[in-house]
BASE-453528 format. One record per residue: z, x, y of N, C-alpha, C, O in turn; residue in one letter. Coordinates in steps of 0.05 Angstrom, whole numbers, padded with zeros to 5 digits, always signed. Each point is the difference from the previous one (the first is absolute). Example, Ala and Ser with C-alpha at 12.3 -4.5 7.8 and 13.67 -1.06 7.14 Angstrom:
// residues 2
+00156+00264-00114+00000-00018+00024+00000+00018+00024+00013+00021+00000a
-00027-00028+00021+00001+00016+00024+00014-00015+00022+00004+00010+00022s
END
This chain:
// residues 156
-00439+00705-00620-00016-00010+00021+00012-00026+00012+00000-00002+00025x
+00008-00012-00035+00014-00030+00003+00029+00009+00017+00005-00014+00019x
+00016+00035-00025+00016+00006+00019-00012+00014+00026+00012-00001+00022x
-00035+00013-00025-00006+00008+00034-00005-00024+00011+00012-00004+00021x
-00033-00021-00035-00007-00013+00016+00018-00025+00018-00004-00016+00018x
+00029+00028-00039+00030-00018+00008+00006+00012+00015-00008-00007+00023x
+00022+00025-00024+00009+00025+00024-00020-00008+00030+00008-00004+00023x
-00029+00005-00031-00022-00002+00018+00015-00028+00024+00015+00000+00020x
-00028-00018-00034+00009-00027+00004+00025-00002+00018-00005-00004+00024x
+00032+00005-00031+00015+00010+00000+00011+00011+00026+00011-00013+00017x
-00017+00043-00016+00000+00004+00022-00021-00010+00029+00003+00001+00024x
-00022-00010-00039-00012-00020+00022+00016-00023+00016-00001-00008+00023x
+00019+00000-00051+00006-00032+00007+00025+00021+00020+00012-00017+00012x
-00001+00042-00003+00024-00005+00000-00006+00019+00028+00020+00006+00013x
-00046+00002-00003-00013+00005+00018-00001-00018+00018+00007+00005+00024x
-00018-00032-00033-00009-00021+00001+00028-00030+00023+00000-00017+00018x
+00018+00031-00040+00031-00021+00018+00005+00025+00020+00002-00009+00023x
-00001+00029-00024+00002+00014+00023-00009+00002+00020+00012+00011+00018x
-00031-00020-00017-00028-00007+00022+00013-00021+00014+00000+00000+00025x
+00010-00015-00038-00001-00035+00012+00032-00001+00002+00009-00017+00014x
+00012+00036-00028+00029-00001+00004+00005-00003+00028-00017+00000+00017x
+00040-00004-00012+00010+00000+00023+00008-00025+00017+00004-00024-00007x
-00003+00033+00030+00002-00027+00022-00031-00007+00012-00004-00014+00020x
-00012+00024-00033-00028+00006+00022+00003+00013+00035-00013-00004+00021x
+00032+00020-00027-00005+00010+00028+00008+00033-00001+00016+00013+00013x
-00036-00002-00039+00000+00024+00003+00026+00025+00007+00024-00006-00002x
-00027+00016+00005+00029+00025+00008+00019-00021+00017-00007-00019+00013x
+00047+00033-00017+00009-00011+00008+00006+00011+00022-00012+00021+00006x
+00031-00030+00010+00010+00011+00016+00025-00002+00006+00012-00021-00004x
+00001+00045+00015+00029-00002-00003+00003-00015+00039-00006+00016+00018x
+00013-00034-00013+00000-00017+00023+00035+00016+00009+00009-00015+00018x
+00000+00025-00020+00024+00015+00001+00000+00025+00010+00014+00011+00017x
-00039-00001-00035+00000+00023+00014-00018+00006+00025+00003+00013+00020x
-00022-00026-00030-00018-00009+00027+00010-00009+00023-00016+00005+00018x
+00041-00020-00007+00014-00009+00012+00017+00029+00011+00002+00007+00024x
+00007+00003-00041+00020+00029+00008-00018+00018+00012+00005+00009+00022x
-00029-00001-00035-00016+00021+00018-00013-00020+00023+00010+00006+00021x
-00021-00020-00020+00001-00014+00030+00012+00011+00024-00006+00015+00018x
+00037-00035-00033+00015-00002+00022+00008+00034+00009+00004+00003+00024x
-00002+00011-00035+00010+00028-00001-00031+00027+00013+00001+00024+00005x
-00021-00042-00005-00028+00012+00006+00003+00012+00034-00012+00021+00007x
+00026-00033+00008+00001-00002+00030-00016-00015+00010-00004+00009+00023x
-00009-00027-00027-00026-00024+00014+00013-00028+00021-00009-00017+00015x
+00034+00025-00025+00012-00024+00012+00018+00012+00020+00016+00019-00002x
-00024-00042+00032+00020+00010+00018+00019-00013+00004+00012+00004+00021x
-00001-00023-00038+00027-00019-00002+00012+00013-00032-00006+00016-00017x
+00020-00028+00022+00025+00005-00021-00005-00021-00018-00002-00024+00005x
+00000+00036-00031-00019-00022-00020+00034-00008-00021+00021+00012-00002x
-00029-00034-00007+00034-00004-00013-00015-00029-00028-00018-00017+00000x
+00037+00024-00018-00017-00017-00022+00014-00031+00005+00022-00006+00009x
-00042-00009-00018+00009-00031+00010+00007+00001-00027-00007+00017-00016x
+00028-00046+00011+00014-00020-00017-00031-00008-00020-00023-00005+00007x
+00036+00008-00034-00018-00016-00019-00015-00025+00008-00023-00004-00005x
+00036-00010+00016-00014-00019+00004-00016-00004+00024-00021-00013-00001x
+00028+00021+00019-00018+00006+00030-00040-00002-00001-00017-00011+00014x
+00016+00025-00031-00024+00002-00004-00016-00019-00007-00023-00001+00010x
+00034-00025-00034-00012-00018-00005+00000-00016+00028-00020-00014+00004x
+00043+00015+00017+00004-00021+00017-00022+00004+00021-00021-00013+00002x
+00028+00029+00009-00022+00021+00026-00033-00003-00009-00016-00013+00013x
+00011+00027-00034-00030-00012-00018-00005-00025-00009-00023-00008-00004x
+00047-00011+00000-00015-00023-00003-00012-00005-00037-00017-00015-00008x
+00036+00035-00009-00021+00005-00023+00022-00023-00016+00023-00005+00008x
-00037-00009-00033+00002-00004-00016+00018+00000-00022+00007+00023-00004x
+00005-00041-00013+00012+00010-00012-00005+00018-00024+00017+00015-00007x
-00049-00018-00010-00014+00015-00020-00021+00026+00024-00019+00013-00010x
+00025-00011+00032-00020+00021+00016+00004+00023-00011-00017+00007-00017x
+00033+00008+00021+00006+00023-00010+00023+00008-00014+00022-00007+00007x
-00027+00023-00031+00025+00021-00011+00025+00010+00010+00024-00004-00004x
-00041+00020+00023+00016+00015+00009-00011+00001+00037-00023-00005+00007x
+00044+00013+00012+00005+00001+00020+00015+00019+00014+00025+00003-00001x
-00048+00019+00023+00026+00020+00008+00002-00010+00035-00023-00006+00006x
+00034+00003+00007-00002-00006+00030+00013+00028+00017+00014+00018-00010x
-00022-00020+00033+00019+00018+00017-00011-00004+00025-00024-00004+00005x
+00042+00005+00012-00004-00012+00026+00006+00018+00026+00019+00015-00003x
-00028-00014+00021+00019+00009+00023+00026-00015+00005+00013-00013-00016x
-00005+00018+00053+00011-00009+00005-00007-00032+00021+00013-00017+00011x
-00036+00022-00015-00011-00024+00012-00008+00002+00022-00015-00018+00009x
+00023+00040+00008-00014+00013+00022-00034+00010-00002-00011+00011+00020x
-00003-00014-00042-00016+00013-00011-00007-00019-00023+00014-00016-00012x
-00046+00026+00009-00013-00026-00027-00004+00015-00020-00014-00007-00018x
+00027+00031+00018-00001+00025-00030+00011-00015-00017+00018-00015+00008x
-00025+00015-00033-00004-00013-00022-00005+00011-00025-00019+00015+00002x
+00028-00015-00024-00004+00009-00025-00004-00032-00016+00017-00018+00001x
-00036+00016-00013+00000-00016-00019-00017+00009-00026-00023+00009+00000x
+00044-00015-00028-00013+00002-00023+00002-00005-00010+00022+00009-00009x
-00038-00030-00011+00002-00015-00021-00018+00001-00018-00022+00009+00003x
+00033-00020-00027-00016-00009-00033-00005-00018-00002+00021-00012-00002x
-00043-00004+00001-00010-00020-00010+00009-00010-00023+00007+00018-00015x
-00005-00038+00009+00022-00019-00033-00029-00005-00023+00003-00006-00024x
-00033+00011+00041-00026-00003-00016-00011-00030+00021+00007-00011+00021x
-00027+00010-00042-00014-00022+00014-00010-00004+00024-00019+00013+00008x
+00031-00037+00009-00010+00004+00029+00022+00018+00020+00000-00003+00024x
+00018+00019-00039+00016+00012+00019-00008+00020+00006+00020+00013+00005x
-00043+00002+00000-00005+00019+00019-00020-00010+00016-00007+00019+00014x
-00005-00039-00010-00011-00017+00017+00023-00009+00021-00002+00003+00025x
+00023-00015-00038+00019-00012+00010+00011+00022+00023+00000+00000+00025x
+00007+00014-00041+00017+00036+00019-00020+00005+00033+00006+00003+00023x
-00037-00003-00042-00013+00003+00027+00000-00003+00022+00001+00014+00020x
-00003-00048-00030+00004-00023+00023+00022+00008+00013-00004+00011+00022x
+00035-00015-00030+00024-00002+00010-00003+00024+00015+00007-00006+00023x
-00016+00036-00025+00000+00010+00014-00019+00010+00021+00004+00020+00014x
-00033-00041-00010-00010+00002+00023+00016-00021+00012+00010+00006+00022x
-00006-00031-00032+00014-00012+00013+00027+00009+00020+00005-00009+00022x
+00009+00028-00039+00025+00003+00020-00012+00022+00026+00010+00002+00023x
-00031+00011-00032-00004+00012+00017-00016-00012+00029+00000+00009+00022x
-00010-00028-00031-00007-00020+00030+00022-00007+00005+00003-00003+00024x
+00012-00001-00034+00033-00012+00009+00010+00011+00021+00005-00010+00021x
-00001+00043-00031+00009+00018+00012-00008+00007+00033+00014+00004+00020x
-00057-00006-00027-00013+00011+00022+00013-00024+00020+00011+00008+00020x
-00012-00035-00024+00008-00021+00027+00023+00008-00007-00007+00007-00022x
+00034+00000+00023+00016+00006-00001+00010+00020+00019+00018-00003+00016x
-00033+00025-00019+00000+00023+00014-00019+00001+00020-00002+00021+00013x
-00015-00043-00008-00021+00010+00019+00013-00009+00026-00012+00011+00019x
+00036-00030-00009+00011+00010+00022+00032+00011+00001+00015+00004+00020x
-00011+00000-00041+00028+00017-00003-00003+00027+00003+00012+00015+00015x
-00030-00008-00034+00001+00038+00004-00032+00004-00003-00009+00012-00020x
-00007-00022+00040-00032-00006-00008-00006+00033-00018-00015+00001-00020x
+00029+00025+00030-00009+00029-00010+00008+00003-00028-00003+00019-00015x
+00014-00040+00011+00001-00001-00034-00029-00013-00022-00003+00007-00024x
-00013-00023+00034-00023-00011+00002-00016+00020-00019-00007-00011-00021x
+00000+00038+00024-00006+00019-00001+00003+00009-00032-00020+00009-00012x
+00045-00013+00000+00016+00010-00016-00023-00026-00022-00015+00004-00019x
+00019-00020+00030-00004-00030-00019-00036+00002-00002-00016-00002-00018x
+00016+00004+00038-00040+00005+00000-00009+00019-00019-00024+00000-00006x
+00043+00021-00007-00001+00030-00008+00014-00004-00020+00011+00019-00010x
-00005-00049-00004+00021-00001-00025-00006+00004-00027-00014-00017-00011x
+00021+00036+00000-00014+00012-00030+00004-00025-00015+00023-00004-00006x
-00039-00011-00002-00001-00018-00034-00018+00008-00017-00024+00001+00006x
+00034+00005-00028-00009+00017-00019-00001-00023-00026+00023-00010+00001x
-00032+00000-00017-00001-00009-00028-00011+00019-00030-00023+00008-00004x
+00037-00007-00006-00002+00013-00015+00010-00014-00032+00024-00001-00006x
-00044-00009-00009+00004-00012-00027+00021-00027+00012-00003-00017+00018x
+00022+00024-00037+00031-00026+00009+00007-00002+00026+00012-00019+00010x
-00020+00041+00002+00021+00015+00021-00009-00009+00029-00024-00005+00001x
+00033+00002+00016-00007-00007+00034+00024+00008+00014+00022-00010+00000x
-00036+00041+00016+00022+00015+00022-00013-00001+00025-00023+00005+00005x
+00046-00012+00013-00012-00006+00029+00022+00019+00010+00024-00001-00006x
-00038+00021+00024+00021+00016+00016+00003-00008+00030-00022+00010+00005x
+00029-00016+00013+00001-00003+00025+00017+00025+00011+00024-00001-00001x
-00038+00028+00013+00012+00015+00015-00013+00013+00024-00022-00009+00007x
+00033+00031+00006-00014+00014+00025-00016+00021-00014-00015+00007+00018x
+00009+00007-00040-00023+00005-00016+00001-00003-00026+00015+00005-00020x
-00055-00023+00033-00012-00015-00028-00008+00022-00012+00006-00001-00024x
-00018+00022+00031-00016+00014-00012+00016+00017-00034-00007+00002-00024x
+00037+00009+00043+00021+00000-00025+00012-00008-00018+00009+00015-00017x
-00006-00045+00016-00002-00020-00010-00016-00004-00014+00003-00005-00024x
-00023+00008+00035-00026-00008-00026+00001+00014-00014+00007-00009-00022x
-00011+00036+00024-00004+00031-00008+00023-00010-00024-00011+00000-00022x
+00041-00008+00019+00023+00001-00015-00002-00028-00017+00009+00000-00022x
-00021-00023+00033-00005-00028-00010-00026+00013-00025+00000+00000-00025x
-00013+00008+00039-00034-00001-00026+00019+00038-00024-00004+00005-00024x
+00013+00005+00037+00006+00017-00021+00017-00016-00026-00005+00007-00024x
+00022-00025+00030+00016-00012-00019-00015-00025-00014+00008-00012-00020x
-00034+00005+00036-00014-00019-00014-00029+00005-00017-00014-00013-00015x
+00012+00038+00025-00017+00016-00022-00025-00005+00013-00022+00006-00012x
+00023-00020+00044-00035+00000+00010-00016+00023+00008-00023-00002+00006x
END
């Protein structure tokens, strides 16, 4: 009786770190591959091209503890199509991610609102998705696909 109630225990306790393991942000995501079916989806009417490691912290404005990890991809600048996706580092960095990316995206809209005002559209219609660690913002000519490919990989 004393080894079930160990066993018992036991696998409770080990139930128990599994619950609470992790980064707290639930399923992961492969930000790589999510990035490849994107860009490869057809939603985008520019030519999407992956930015420099470091680009991303610059352009967002993030932090040096903001995020893990970082995927970027950009047009050619003719266009406010956008891939962004990142991992939160914990703490206040998916708060942080948020911010940086409504922020760039007002950036963008005065940016674009007398350069290519019909890009406006794209940005009004920009998928941000949070998911546990995770914050993906898509900027393209369809949201609806985007979303549809952002919430499949984030499990909403």
């Amino acid at each position: 009786m004393k080894r079930i109630i160990a066993l018992t225990l036991t696998l409770l306790l080990l139930v128990s770190l599994c619950a609470c393991g992790g980064k707290g942000g639930g399923k992961e995501i492969d930000l790589e591959a999510l990035a490849q079916e994107l860009t490869d989806s057809g939603i985008f009417t520019d030519v999407m091209s992956r930015a420099a490691d470091d680009l991303p912290a610059r352009i967002y404005g993030l932090g040096e503890g903001d995020a893990v990890k970082t995927v970027l991809y950009t047009g050619t600048g003719a266009t406010a199509e956008e891939i962004f996706l990142a991992q939160a580092s914990g703490g206040d960095g998916v708060k942080a991610l948020q911010d940086a990316c409504e922020t760039r995206l007002e950036k963008q809209k005065l940016s674009f609102e007398n350069y290519v005002p019909g890009e406006l559209v794209k940005l009004d219609d920009a998928v941000l998705v949070t998911a546990g660690d995770y914050v993906l913002l898509v900027v393209s000519a369809d949201a609806g696909t985007a979303r549809d490919v952002v919430e499949r990989y984030a499990g909403s």
